[in-house]
Phi, psi and omega in degrees: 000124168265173171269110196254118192277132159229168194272207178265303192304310165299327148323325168292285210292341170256353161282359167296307200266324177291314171262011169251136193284336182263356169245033158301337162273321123002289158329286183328299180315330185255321191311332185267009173261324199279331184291317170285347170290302157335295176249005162196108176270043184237319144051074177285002145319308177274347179041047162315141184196146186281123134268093203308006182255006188234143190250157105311144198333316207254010206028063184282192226223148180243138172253124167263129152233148190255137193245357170218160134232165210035027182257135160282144189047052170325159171269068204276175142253106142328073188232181186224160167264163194098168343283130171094160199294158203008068189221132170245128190252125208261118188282330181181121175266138200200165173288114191277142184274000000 
């Protein structure tokens, strides 16, 4: 099981998501895509996949996972592994465009 670290943005973006009353379902969606990122961010639920236009600070390798699919404007999530051993760092919950 890892441990999950945010940054300031994903902290904005999921206190984002928590005080607007119409993305309650949204919500839902992404607390239950960060709990499966805790015990199997390999997930075949999350369809993880490296994104490649983003670096993390230390240039670690960025992962998107979905947290909806087939939705407009789905929710994904941006994290990295690191720092330090079972620790996944979540960069950024965001609105897929």
């Amino acid at each position: 099981m890892s441990k999950l670290k945010f940054t300031r943005q994903a902290d904005a973006d999921l206190a984002t998501l928590e005080q607007t009353k119409g993305l309650v379902k949204r919500l839902k969606a992404v607390r239950k895509a960060l709990g499966c990122l805790e015990t199997n961010p390999r997930s075949q639920a999350l369809n993880t996949h490296e994104f490649h236009s983003l670096k993390g600070a230390n240039k670690e390798k960025v992962f998107e996972a979905y947290a909806e699919n087939d939705t407009p404007s789905a929710y994904r999530i941006f994290w990295h592994y690191g720092p330090g051993r079972d620790v996944i760092t979540i960069i950024a919950i965001t609105p897929h465009p």
